[in-house]
Wavefront OBJ file of the C-alpha trace (Angstrom):
o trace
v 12.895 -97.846 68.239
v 13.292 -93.714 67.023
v 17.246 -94.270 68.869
v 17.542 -97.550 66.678
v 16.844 -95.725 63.191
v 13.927 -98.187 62.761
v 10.176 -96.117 63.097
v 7.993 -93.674 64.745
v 7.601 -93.551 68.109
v 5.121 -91.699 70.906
v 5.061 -92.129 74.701
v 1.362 -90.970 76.285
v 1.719 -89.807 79.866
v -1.559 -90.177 82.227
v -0.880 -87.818 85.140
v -2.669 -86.206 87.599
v -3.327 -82.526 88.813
v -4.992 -82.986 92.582
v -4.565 -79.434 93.218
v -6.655 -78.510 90.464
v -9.288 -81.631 91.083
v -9.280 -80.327 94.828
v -8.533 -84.262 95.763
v -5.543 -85.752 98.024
v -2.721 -86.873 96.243
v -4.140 -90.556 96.924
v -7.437 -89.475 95.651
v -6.199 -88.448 92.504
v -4.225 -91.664 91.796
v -7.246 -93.753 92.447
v -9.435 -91.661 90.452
v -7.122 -91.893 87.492
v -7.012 -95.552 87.910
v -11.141 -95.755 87.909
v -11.525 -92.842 85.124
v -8.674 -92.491 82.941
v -6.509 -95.902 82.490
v -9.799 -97.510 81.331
v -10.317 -94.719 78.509
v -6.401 -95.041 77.728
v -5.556 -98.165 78.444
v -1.395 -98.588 79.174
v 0.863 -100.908 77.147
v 2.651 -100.741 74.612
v 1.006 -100.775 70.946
v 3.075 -101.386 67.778
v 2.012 -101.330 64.330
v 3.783 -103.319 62.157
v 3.571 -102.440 58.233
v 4.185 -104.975 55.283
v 7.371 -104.464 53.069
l 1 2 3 4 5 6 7 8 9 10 11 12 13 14 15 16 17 18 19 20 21 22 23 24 25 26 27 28 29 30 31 32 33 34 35 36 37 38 39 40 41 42 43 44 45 46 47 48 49 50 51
């Protein structure tokens, strides 16, 4: 949409760090899918204004 001239946009990132959680790398990913994607739900969100 920014590349198209026609709004604003953002892209969140969820990632993980299992080195620093001291988890497995498949730990990680299911703990971000229990924890995180619930709190920050993924899709895309557009807000359209009038005029």
């Amino acid at each position: 949409m920014q590349m198209q001239k026609k709004g604003f946009t953002m892209v969140e990132i969820l990632s993980t760090c299992p080195t620093n959680w001291g988890l497995s790398p498949l730990e990680a990913l299911t703990w971000l899918e229990e924890n995180m994607i619930p709190y920050y739900p993924l899709g895309e969100f557009v807000v359209k204004e009038d005029g």
